[in-house]
N, C-alpha and C positions, 0 to 999 in steps of 0.2 A: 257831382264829385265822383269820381272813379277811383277804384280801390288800386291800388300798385299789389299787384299779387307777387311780382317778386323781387318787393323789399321784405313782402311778410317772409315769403319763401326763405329768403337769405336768414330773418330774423329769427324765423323756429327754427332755421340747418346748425347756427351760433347757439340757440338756446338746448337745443339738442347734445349738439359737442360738450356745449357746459354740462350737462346732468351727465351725459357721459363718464367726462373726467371724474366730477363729484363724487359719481360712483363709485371708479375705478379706486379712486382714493378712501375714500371710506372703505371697500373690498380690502385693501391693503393694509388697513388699521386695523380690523377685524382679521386679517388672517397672524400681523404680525401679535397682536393682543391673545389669538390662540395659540399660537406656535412659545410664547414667552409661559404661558399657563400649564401649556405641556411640559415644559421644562420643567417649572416648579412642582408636579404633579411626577413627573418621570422620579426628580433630586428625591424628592419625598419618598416615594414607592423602592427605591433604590436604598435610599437609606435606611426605610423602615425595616425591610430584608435583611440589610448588614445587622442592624442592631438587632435584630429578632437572634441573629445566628449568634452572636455575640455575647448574648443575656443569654441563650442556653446554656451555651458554657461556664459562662459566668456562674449563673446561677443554680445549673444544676450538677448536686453533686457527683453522679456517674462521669456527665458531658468533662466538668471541669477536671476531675482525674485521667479521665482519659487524655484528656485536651493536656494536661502539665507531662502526665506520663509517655504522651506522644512524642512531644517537644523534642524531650530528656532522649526516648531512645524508641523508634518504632520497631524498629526489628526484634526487640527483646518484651514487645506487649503480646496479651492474650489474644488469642483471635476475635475477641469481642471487644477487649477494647481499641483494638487497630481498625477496626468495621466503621466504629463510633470517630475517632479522627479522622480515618478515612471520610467519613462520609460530612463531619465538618469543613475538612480545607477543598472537600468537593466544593459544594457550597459558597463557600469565599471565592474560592475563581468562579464558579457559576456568575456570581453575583460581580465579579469583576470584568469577564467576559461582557456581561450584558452593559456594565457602563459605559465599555469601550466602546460598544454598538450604539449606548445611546450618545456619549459626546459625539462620533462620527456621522451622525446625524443630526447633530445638532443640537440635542435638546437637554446634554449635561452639559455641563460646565467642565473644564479639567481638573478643576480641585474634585469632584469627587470622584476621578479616577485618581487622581493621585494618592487620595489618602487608604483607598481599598488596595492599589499596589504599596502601598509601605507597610500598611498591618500585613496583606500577606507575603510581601517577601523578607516581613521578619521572623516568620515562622518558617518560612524555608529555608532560613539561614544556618535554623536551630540543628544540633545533629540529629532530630529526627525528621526533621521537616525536611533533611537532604536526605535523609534514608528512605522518606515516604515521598519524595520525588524521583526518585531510585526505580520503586514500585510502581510509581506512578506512570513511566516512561517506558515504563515495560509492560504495564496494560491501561493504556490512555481513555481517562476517564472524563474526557473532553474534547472536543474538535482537535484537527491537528494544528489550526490557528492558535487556538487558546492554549494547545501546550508549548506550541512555538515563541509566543509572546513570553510566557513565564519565565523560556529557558532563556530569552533575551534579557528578562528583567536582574535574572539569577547574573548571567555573562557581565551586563555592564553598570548594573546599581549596588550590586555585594558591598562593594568597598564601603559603601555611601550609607549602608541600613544599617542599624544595631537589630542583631536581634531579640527577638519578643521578649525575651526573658529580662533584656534590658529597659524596654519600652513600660512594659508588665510585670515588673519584679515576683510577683505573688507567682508566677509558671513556673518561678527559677527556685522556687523555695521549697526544701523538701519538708518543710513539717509541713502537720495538718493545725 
């Protein structure tokens, strides 16, 4: 009996191709099962950020005065406390900036850019948050993308936002 070396030959180039594909396909489960993880892992890290910045103000009492006192009127705060606003609605675009980078890539979702653009163009709606956008445009404290985007957000969603004070009545309230 003699061996047919190329039926075998045909049979491992077929069994070949199969492990191949196999591969290929499992490689593509494996990258889209990372690419979905980073997402949940990006949403998380992204929103842990917003809320961390959010609960400051919230919760502490300087951040929150300054943050209501901001609101109400930047140009008429102390230079400490406009430092402290300043350096929260940094922050908030910071962190809006970076979800914009990550839905463009893929791996947020547009709800959570969406909802980091209505918190903060409800504070820019505020009359300090146009006066500390005023400031802001006159020493830009972000790319000139991310200031570009804001002043788009300001041009064509204004109508469409309430601002904070409406969202957050407790900013609008002057007692303690």
């Amino acid at each position: 009996m003699s061996v047919n070396w190329d039926a075998i030959t045909a049979v491992a180039e077929v069994l070949g191709v199969f492990v191949v594909v196999v591969s290929l396909v499992y490689l593509a489960i494996q990258v889209r099962q990372n690419t979905l993880q980073l997402r949940i892992d990006n949403l998380q890290g992204t929103v842990r950020g917003t809320l961390d910045t959010n609960w400051y103000y919230h919760r502490d009492p300087a951040a929150f005065d300054a943050f209501r006192h901001g609101i109400a009127g930047f140009d008429r705060m102390k230079p400490k406390e406009k430092a402290l606003f300043h350096s929260i609605l940094v922050d908030l675009a910071f962190y809006l900036e970076m979800i914009r980078n990550l839905e463009s890539s893929g791996l947020v979702n547009k709800s959570g850019r969406e909802i980091n653009e209505r918190f903060l163009l409800a504070v820019l709606l505020t009359p300090g948050g146009k006066q500390w956008w005023q400031f802001a445009r006159q020493a830009p404290p972000m790319p000139p993308a991310a200031m570009d985007y804001l002043q788009m957000l300001i041009d064509t969603q204004a109508e469409e936002c309430p601002p904070i004070t409406e969202l957050q009545p407790w900013f609008g309230n002057d007692g303690d």
